[in-house]
C-alpha positions in Angstrom: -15.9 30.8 36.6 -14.2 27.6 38.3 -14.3 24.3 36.6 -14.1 21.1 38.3 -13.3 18.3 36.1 -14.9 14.7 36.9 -13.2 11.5 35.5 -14.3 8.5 36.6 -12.0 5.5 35.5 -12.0 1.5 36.0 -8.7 0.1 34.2 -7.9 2.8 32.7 -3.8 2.7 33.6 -2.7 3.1 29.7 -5.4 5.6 28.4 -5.7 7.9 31.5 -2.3 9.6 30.9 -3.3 11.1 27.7 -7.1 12.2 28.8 -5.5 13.8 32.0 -2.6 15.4 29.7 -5.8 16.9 27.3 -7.2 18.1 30.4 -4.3 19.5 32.4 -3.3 21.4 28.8 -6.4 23.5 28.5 -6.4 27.2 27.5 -8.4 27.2 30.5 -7.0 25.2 33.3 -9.7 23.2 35.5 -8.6 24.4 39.0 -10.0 20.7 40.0 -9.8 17.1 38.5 -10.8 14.7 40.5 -10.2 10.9 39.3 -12.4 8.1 40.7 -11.2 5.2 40.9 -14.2 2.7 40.5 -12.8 -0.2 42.1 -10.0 -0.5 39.2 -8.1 -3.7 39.5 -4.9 -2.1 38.0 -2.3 0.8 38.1 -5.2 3.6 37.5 -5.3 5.5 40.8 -1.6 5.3 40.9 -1.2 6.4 37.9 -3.5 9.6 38.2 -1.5 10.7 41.7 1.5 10.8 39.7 0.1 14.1 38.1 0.0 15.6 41.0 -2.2 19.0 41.8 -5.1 19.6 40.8 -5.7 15.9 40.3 -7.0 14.4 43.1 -8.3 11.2 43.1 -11.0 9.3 44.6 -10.7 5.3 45.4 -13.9 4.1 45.4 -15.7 0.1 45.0 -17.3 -0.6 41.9 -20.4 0.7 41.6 -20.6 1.6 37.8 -20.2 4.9 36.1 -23.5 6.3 36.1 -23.1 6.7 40.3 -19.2 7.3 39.1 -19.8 10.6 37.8 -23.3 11.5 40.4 -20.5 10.7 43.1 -17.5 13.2 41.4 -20.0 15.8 41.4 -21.1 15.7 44.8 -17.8 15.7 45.8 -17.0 18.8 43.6 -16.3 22.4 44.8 -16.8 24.4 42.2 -20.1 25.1 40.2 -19.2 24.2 37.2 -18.6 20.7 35.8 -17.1 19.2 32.7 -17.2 15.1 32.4 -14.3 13.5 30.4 -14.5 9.7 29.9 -11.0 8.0 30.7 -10.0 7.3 27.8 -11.9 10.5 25.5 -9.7 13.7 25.0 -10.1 17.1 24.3 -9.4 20.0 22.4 -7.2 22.3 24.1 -9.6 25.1 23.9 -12.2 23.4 24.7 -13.0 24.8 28.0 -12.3 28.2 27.2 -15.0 28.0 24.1 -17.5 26.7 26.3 -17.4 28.9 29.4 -17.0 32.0 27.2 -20.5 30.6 25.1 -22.3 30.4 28.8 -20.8 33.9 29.8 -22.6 35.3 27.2 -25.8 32.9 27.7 -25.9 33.4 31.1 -29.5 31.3 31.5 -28.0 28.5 30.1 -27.2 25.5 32.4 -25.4 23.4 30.5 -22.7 24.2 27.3 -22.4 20.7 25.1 -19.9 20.8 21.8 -19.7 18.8 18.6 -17.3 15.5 18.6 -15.1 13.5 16.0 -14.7 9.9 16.7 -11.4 8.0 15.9 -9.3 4.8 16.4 -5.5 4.7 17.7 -3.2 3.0 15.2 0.3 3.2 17.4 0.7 7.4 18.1 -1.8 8.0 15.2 -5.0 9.3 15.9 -7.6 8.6 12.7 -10.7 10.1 12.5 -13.9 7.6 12.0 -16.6 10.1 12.2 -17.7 13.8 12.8 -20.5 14.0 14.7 -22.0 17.9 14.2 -24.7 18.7 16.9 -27.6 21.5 16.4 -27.4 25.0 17.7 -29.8 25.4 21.2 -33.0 26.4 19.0 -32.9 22.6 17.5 -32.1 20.5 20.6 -35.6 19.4 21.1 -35.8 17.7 17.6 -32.1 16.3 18.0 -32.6 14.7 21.8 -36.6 13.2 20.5 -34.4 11.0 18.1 -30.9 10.3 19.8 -28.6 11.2 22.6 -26.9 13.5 20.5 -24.1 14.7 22.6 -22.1 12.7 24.7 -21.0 13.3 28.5 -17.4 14.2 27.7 -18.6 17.2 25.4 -20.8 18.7 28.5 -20.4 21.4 30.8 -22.9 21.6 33.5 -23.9 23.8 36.5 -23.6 21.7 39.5 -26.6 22.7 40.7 -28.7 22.0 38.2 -27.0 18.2 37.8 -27.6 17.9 41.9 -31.1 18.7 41.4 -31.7 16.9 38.5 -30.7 13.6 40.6 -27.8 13.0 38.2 -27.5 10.1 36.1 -29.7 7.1 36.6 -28.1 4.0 37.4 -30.6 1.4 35.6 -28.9 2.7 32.1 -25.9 1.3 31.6 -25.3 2.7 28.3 -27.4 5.4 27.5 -27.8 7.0 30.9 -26.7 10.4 29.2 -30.0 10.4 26.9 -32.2 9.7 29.8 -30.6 12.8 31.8 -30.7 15.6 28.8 -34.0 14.7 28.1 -35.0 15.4 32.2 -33.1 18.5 31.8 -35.0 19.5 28.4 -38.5 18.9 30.0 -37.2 20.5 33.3 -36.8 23.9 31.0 -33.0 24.5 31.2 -31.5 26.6 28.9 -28.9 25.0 26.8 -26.2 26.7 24.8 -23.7 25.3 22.2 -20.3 25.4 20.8 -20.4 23.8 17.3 -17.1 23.1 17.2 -15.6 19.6 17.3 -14.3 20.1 20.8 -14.4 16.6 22.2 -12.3 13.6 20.7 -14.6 10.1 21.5 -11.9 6.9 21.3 -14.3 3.7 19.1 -13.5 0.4 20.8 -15.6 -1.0 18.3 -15.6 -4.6 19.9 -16.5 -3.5 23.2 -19.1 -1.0 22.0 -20.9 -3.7 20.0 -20.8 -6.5 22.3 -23.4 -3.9 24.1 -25.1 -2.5 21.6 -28.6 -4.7 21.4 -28.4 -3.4 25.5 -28.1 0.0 24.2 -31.0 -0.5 21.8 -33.0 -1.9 24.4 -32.3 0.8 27.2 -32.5 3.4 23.8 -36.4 2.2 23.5 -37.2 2.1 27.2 -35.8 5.8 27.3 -37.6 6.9 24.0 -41.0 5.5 25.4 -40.1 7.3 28.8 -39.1 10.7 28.0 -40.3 10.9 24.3 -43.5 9.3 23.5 -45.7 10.9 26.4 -44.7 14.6 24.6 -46.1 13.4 20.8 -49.2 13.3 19.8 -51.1 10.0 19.7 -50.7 8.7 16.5 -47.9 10.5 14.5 -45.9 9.9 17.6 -46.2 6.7 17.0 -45.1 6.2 13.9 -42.1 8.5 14.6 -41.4 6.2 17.5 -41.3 3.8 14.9 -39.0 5.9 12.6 -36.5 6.2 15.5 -36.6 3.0 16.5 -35.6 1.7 12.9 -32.5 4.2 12.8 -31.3 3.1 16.5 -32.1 -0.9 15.3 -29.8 0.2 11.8 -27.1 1.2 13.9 -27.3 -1.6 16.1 -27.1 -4.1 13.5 -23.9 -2.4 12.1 -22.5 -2.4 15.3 -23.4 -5.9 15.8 -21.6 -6.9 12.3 -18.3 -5.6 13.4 -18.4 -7.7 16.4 -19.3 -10.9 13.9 -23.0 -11.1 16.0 -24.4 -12.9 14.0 -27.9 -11.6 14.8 -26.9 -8.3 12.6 -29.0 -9.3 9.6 -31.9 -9.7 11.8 -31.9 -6.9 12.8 -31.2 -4.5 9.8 -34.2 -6.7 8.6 -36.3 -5.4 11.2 -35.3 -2.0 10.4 -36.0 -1.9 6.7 -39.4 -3.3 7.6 -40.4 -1.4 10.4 -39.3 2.0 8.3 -38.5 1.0 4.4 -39.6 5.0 3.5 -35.9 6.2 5.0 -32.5 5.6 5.5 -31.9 4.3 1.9 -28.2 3.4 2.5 -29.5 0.9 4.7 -30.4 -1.0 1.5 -26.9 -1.5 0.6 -25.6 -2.2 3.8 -27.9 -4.9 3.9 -27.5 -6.5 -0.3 -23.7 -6.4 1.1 -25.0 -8.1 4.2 -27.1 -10.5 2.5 -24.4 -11.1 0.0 -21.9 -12.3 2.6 -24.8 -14.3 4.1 -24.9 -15.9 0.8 -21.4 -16.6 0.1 -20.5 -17.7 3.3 -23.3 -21.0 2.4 -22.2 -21.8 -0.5 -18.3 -21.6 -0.1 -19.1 -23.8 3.6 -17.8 -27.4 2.9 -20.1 -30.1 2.5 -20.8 -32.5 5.1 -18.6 -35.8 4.4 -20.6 -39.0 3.7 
């Protein structure tokens, strides 16, 4: 069982060493990584042709990396795929631990693993947060509130991705959530490996510049995908559950970044959904707090 890795990469010159390094240092070696280079203004392709076999890379114009990654895949050989994000890493065993769990699942379609998030401080790698997923039985429930797993945790028959029509363009940040949830109505089998496999790098600046896009394309995907399979009326007032966790996380996001539309938000949250989510009442006295402080200590107009 073959595995063609896809990459795709837009100036990526000083993070892609170490995801290609993670990749090329798997128990079980990728025969194929293919790079593309989506219109990269930088060193990027250069630097991935300095590997050498297998990388091969791919110049290509900007198009985005939703039709980044459909592209890698049609260009792929093999009929398995694994996505790593330019700057993401792996576990070295990652590979092996997921093509051994779809050996023995041989229905399953598509092999997704458990991540832990971190920041770079210098050569030190700190974990932010572990992100656990559900075993196969419990995907349903986990993908009708979030994305769950990310792209650079998957393994995916090509095939099924091909038919599937890949990732959809119009999402520019949760494009992954609108594709599992295709796949889980289109009755593929999933299998897991529980393991934190998958290593996801936080810009946190970056990430929450975007993230009231991410909320919006988060709802349009929920109503989409979600809301036609619930019944009438509880479904909507667990659409109204999930949006309040997705605004709550949003808002933090938003925080970190200094939007100052952050309180706004968690405000919606709490009132949409004040049942749940009880730590969101202490983010937001803390929030309110700084709000508060932040008036009084501001200087007085002068006369």
């Amino acid at each position: 069982m073959s595995v063609t890795v896809v990459i795709p990469a837009f100036n990526a010159e000083h993070l892609l060493p170490a995801t290609l390094e993670s990749v090329l240092n798997q128990t079980l070696k990728p025969s194929e990584v293919l790079v593309i280079d989506d219109g990269s203004t930088d060193n990027t392709a250069a630097v991935a042709e300095a590997f050498g076999p297998p990388v091969r890379v791919i110049r290509r114009s900007n198009v985005g990396q939703a039709l980044t990654r459909n592209f890698g895949v049609a260009e792929a050989t093999n009929e398995w795929i694994a996505f790593i994000d330019a700057d993401d890493l792996w576990n070295k065993y990652k590979l092996e631990k997921q093509m051994r769990a779809l050996e023995a699942n041989p229905a399953a379609s598509l092999c997704y693993t458990a991540r832990v998030h971190f920041e770079q401080h210098g050569e030190e790698l700190r974990p932010v947060l572990h992100m656990p997923v559900p075993p196969p039985e419990g995907i349903r429930n986990a993908l009708y509130r979030n994305t769950t797993f990310l792209p650079s945790s998957v393994v995916i028959r090509r095939t099924t991705f091909l038919e599937s029509g890949g990732f959809d363009p119009q999402y520019s940040i949760v494009e992954d959530w609108d594709l599992w949830l295709r796949l889980l109505h289109s009755g593929i089998t999933f299998a897991a490996v529980q393991e934190e496999l998958m290593l996801y790098r936080m810009h946190t600046g970056s990430i929450s510049r975007r993230a009231d896009i991410a909320l919006r394309d988060s709802l349009a995907v929920y109503r989409k995908h979600v809301l036609p399979n619930l019944p009438p009326i509880s479904g909507w007032f667990r659409f109204n559950r999930v949006r309040s966790e997705h605004e709550a996380v949003t808002s933090m996001l938003m925080r970190a970044a200094g939007d100052p539309r952050h309180f706004g938000v968690m405000a919606a949250s709490i009132f949409r959904d004040p049942f749940n989510y009880y730590h969101r009442y202490k983010v937001f006295a803390h929030m309110l707090y700084t709000r508060l402080r932040g008036s009084v200590q501001r200087p007085s107009p002068a006369r």
